[in-house]
Phi, psi and omega in degrees: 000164199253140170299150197283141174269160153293350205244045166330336189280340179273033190207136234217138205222116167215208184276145153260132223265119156268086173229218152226119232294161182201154165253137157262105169309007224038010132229014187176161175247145208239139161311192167296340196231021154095337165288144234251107166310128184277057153293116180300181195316299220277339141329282178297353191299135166069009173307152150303152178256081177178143208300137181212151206227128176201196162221170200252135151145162244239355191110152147339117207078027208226010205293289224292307144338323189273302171295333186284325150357285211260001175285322173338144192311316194248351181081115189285054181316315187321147188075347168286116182246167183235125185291129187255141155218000200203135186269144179272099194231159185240330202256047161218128225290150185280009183276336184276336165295303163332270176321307163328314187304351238245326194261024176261108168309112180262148169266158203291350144340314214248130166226150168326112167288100170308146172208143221219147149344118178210114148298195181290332218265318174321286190312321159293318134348258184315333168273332180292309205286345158239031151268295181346310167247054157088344126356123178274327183162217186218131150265105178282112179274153146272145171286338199262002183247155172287165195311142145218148187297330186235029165293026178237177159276115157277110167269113160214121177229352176270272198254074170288184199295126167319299174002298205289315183297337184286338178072029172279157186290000000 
């Protein structure tokens, strides 16, 4: 995991999702690695036409749920939600990215990822209280930089990645 910055106050902190991260193009949703989600009709339905960065999923612990779901033949959407945490816009800085969001009309599928202020003792708080319920960890924006799809931090420190013990990169 990338080290915790010092200058904490310049950075907007919320959870991180185990779902699958996916962008809504304004007609569809695509993974990270550009394939295209067999999302139904009634998903897309009331979706906004402007670019938005989230993730597919289903809530906490539910990863594995979520994939055998959407492997289905026709793919099991119920119960799927699409996590908003970020507008994909690239020359706007993100504490303006955030506010923006507050005023885009969603369909109740979809909800807003909060995001909030944290010193260290905050951060430490906030990562404990959401491994504790079944969580993966925290992301951290800078507030002042532009969009890019891998521009955060990841925290996890309670629970690293199985990977890293599997002696995967």
């Amino acid at each position: 995991m990338n080290e915790i910055p010092a200058d904490l106050e310049n950075y907007l902190a919320s959870e991180k999702l185990d779902g699958i991260r996916a962008f809504w193009t304004g007609a569809e949703f695509q993974t990270r690695h550009g394939n295209i989600l067999k999302a139904p009709k009634w998903f897309k339905k009331g979706m906004p036409d402007c670019r938005l960065d989230g993730e597919i999923w289903m809530g906490r612990g539910t990863f594995v749920q979520l994939q055998s779901s959407l492997q289905k033949k026709n793919g099991d959407w119920s119960g799927v939600r699409f996590a908003v945490f970020d507008l994909a816009v690239m020359r706007v800085a993100t504490e303006d990215r955030i506010a923006s969001l507050a005023s885009i009309i969603l369909p109740a599928h979809c909800e807003l990822v909060a995001h909030v202020e944290v010193d260290d003792a905050g951060l430490d708080a906030m990562e404990a209280d959401i491994v504790t319920n079944g969580g993966e960890g925290v992301c951290l924006r800078h507030k002042r930089e532009f969009y890019l799809p891998c521009n955060f931090i990841k925290v996890k420190r309670i629970f690293p990645d199985l990977e890293r013990w599997q002696g995967q990169p």
